[in-house]
KEVOLUM-469434 format. One record per residue (C-alpha): residue number from 1; residue in one letter; x, y, z. Coordinates in Angstrom, 2 decimals, padded with zeros to 5 digits, always signed. Last residue first. Example, Ala and Ser with C-alpha at 12.3 -4.5 7.8 and 13.67 -1.06 7.14 Angstrom:
<sites>
{2 S {+013.67 -001.06 +007.14}}
{1 A {+012.30 -004.50 +007.80}}
</sites>
This chain:
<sites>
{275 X {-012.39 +000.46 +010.99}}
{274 X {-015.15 +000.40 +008.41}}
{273 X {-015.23 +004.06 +007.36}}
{272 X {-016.54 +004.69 +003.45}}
{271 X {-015.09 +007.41 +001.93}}
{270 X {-016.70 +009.90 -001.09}}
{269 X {-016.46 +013.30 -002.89}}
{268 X {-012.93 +012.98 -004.27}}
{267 X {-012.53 +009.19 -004.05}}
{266 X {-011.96 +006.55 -001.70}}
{265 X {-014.46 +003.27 -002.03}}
{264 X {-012.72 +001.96 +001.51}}
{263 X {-011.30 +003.52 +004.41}}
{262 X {-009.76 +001.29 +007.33}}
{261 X {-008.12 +003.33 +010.88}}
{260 X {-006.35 +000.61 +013.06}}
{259 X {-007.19 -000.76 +016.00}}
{258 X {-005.66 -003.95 +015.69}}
{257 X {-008.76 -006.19 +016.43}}
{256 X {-010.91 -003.73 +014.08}}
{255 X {-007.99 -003.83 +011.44}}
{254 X {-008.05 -007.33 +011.45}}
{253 X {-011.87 -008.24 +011.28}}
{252 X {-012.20 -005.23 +008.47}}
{251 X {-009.32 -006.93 +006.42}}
{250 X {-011.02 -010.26 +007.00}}
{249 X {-014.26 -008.96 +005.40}}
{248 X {-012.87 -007.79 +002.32}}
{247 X {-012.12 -003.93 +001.80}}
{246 X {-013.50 -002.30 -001.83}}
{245 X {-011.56 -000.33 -003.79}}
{244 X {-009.56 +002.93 -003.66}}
{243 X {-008.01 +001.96 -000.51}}
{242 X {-007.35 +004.32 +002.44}}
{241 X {-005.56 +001.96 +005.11}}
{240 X {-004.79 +004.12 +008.72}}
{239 X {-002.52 +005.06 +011.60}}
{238 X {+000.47 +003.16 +009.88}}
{237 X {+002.82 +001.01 +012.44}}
{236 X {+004.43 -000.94 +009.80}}
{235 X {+003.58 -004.78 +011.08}}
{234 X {-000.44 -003.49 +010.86}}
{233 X {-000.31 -001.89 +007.83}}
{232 X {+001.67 -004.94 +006.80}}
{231 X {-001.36 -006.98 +008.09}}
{230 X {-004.34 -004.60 +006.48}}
{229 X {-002.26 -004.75 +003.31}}
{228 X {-002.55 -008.90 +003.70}}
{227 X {-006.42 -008.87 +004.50}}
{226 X {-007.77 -007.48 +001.25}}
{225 X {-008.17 -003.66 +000.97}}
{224 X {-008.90 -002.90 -002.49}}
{223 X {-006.86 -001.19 -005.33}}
{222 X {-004.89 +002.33 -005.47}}
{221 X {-003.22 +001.86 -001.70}}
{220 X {-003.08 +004.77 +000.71}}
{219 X {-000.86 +004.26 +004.27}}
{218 X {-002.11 +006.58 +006.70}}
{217 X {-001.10 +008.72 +009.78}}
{216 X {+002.32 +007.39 +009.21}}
{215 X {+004.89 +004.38 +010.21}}
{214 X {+007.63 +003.40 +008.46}}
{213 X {+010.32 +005.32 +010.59}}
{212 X {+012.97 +006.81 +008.33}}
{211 X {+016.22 +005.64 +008.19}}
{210 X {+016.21 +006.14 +004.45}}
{209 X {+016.24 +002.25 +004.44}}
{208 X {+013.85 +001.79 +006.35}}
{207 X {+011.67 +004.55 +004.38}}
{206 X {+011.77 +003.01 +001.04}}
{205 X {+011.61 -000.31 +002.52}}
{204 X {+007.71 +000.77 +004.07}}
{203 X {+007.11 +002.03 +000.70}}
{202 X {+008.82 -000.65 -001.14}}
{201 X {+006.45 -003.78 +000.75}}
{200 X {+003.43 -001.91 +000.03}}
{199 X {+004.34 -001.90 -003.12}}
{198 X {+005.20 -005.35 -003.56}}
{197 X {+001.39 -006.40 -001.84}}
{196 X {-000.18 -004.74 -004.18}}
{195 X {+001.79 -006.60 -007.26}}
{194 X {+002.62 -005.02 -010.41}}
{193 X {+004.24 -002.50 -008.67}}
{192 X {+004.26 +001.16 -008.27}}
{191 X {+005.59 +003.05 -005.38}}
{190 X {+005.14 +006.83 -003.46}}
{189 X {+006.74 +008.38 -000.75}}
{188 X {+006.38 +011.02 +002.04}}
{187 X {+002.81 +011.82 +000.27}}
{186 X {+000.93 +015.33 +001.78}}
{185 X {-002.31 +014.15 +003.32}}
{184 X {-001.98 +017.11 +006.19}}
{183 X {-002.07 +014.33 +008.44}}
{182 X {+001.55 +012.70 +006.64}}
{181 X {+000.63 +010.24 +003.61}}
{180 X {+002.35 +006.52 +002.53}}
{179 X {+002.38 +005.78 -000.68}}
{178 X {+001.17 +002.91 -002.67}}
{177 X {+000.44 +001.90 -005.89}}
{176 X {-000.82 -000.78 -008.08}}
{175 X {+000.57 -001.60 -011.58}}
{174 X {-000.82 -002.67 -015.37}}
{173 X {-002.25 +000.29 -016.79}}
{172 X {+000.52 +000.60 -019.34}}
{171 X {+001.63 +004.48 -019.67}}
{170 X {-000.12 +006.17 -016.50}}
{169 X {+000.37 +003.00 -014.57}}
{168 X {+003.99 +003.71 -014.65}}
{167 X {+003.94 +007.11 -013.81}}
{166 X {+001.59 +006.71 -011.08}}
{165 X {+002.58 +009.59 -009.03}}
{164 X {-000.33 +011.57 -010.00}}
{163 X {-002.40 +008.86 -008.64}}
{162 X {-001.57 +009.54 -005.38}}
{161 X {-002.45 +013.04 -005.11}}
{160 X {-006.23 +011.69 -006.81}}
{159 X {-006.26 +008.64 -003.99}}
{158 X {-005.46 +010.68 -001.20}}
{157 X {-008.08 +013.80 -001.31}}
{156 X {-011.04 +011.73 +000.43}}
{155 X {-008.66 +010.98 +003.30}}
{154 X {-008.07 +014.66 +004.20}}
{153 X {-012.06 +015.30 +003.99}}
{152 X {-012.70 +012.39 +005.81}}
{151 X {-009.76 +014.24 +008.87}}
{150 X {-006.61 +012.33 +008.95}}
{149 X {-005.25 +011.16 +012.52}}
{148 X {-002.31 +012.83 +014.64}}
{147 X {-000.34 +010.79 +016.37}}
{146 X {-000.67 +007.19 +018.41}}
{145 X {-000.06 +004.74 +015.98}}
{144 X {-000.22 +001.08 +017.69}}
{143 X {+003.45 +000.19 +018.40}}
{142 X {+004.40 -002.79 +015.63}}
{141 X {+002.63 -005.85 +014.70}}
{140 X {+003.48 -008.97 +013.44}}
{139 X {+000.25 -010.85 +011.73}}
{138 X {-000.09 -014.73 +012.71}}
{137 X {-003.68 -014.92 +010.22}}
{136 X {-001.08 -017.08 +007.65}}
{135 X {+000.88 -018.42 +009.81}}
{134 X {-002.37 -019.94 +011.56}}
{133 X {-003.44 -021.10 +008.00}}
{132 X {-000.56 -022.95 +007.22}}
{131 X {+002.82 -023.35 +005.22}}
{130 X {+001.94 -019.51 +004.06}}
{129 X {+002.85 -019.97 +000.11}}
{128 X {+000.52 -017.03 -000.98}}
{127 X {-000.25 -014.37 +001.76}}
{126 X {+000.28 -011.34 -000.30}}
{125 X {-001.40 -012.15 -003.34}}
{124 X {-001.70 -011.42 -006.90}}
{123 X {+002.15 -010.78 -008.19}}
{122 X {+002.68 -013.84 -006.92}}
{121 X {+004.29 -015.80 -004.37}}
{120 X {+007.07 -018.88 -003.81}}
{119 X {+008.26 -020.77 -000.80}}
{118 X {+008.99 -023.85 -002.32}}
{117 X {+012.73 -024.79 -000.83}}
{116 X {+011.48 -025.49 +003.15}}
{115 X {+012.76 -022.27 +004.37}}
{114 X {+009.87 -020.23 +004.37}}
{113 X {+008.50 -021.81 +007.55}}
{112 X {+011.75 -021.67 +009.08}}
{111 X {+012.00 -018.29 +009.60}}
{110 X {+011.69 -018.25 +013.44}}
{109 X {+010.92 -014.97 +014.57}}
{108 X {+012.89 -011.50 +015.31}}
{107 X {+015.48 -012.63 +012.78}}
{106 X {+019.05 -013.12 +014.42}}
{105 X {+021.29 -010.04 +014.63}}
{104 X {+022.88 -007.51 +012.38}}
{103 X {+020.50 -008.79 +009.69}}
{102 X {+021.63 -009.20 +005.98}}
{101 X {+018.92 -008.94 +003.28}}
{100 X {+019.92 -010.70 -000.05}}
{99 X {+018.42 -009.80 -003.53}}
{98 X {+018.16 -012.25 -006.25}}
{97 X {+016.83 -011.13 -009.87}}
{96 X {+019.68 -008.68 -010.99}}
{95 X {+021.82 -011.30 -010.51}}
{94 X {+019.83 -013.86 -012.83}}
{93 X {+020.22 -011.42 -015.71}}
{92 X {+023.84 -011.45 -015.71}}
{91 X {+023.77 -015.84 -014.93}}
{90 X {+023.94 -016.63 -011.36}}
{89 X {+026.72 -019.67 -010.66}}
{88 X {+029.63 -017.20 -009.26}}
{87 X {+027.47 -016.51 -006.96}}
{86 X {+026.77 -012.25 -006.79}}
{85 X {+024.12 -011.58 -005.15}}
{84 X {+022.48 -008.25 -004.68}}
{83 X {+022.66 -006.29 -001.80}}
{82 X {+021.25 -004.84 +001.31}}
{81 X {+022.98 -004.27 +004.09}}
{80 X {+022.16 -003.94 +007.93}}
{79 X {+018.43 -004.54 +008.69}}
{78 X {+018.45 -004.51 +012.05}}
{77 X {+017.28 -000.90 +012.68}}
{76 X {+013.97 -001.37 +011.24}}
{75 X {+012.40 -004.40 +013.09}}
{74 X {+013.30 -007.88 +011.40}}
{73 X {+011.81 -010.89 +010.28}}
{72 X {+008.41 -009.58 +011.40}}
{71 X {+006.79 -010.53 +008.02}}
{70 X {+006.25 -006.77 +007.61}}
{69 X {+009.74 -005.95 +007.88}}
{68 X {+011.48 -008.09 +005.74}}
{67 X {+008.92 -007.55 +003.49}}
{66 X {+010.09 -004.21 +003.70}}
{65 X {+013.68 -004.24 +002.90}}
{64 X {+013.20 -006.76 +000.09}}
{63 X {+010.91 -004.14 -001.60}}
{62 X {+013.43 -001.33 -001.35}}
{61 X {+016.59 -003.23 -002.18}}
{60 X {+014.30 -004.13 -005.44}}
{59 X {+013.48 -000.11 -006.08}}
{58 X {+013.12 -001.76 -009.76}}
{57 X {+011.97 -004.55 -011.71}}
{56 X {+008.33 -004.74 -011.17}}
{55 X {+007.47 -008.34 -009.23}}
{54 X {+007.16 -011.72 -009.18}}
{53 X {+008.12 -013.03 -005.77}}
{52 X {+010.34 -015.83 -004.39}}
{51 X {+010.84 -016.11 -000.43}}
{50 X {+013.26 -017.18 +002.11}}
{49 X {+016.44 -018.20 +000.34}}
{48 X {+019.51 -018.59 +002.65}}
{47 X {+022.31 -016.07 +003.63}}
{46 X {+024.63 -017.89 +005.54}}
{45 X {+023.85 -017.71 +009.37}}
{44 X {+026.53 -017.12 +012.20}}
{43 X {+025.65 -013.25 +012.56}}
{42 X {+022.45 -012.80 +009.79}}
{41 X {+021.44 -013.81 +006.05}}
{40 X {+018.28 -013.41 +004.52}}
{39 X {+017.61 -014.60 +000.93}}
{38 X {+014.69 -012.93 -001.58}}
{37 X {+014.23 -014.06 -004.77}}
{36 X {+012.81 -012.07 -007.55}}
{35 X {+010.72 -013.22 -010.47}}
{34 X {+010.52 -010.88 -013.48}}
{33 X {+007.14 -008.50 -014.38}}
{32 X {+007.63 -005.38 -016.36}}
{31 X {+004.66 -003.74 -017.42}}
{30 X {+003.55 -003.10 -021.13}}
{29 X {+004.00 -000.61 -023.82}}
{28 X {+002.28 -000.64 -027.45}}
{27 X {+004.15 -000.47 -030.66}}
{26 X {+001.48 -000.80 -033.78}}
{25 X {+000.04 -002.82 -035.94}}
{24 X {-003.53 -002.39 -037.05}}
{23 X {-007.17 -003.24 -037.25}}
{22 X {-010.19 -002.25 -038.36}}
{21 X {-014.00 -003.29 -038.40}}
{20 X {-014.62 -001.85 -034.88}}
{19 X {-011.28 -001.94 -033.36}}
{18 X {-008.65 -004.39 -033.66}}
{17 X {-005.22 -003.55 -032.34}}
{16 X {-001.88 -005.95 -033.38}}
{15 X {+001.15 -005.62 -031.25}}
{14 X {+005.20 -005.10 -031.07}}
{13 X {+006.43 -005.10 -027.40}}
{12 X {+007.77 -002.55 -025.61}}
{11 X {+008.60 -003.08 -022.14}}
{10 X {+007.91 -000.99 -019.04}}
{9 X {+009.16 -000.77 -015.55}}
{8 X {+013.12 -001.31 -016.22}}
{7 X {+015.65 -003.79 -016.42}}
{6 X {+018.76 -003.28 -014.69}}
{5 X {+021.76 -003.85 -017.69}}
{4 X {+024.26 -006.60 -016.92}}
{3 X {+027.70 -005.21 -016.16}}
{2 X {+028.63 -008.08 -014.23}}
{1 X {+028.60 -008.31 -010.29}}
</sites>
């Protein structure tokens, strides 16, 4: 790989701010945003591309890792390496931009559905590019969480311990977060992204590769609750999905059928129970 510099969270970028009758230039600071592709390779398999997101530069291994995971491509001990590429054909920038995900063993399910060349996502959704809508309801699942569940007045205190790790969001309010909380509510980890679904996707990566099981009493999310955090809830093994916002009806359908805890409008002195 070249020496190319990793970019980072936030760029500056030179700006003009009216207010009132005034205005003026000045240097504000934005979130980083860059496509990434994801390939997966495995025994007797070249490493092809599976997916293309737009994410936050940064804890990339991390978010490959995951989605990995919570597409049921792989269950956490299969995951062997995970690198970037380095073809000879990449420009410096375009290195840091393509992340392959080797297997020790064939993917747990078939996928050829993202290997048909357009399989490409946002920053916006989770489920984007799904060849169909049975693929896109199909939701991997690991064991059902069977330890110790958070008390309302546990769940109530997530969102404020969470947002103190928002770094990120603290300087451009322009990323989600997600960590994932023990049944004292203590965070184990803690990731911003522009995209929900991304951090999500680091959290559970962060603890694959840590060798850390993924799942926890709760996973707590700074947005809503639409139906693709229920599913890698689901595919992780979490106990429960605290959201700041609002769930959507899917997401309660889901977590109902998968018997898994669902807490929406989260704050302080208020949780609303739908699962």
């Amino acid at each position: 790989m070249s020496d190319a510099r990793r970019p980072g969270p936030i760029v500056r970028v030179d700006v003009r701010e009216y207010a009132d009758a005034e205005s003026r230039e000045h240097e504000d600071r934005v979130a980083s945003e860059e496509p990434l592709e994801l390939r997966l390779a495995w025994p007797g398999s070249n490493a092809r591309r599976v997916w293309v997101t737009m994410r936050s530069p940064g804890h990339d291994f991390e978010l490959a890792a995951g989605w990995a995971l919570h597409e049921g491509l792989a269950v956490p001990d299969a995951v062997r390496t995970v690198a970037y590429c380095t073809d000879e054909d990449l420009t410096p920038a375009q290195e840091l931009n393509v992340v392959t995900v080797t297997l020790d063993r064939p993917p747990a399910v078939d996928p050829a559905h993202r290997l048909s060349g357009h399989a490409t996502g946002s920053s916006a959704c989770g489920v984007c590019g799904k060849d169909s809508i049975e693929a896109a309801l199909a939701t991997p699942r690991a064991p059902a969480w069977t330890g110790p569940t958070l008390q309302p007045e546990v769940v109530r205190t997530l969102p404020a311990l969470l947002r103190e790790h928002q770094a990120v969001f603290g300087t451009t309010g322009g990323v989600h977060a997600a960590g994932l909380a023990d049944e004292t509510g203590a965070l184990l980890v803690v990731r911003e992204d522009v995209g929900r679904h991304n951090a999500v996707d680091k959290v559970t990566g962060a603890q694959v590769l840590a060798g850390q099981s993924p799942a926890a009493p709760a996973l707590v999310v700074s947005g809503r609750a639409g139906f693709e955090l229920v599913q890698k809830a689901l595919a992780a093994g979490v106990g429960a999905l605290v959201a700041v916002g609002a769930p959507t009806s899917l997401a309660v359908t889901l977590a109902r059928e998968g018997g898994i805890g669902l807490y929406g409008f989260t704050s302080e002195r208020r949780t609303v129970r739908y699962a």
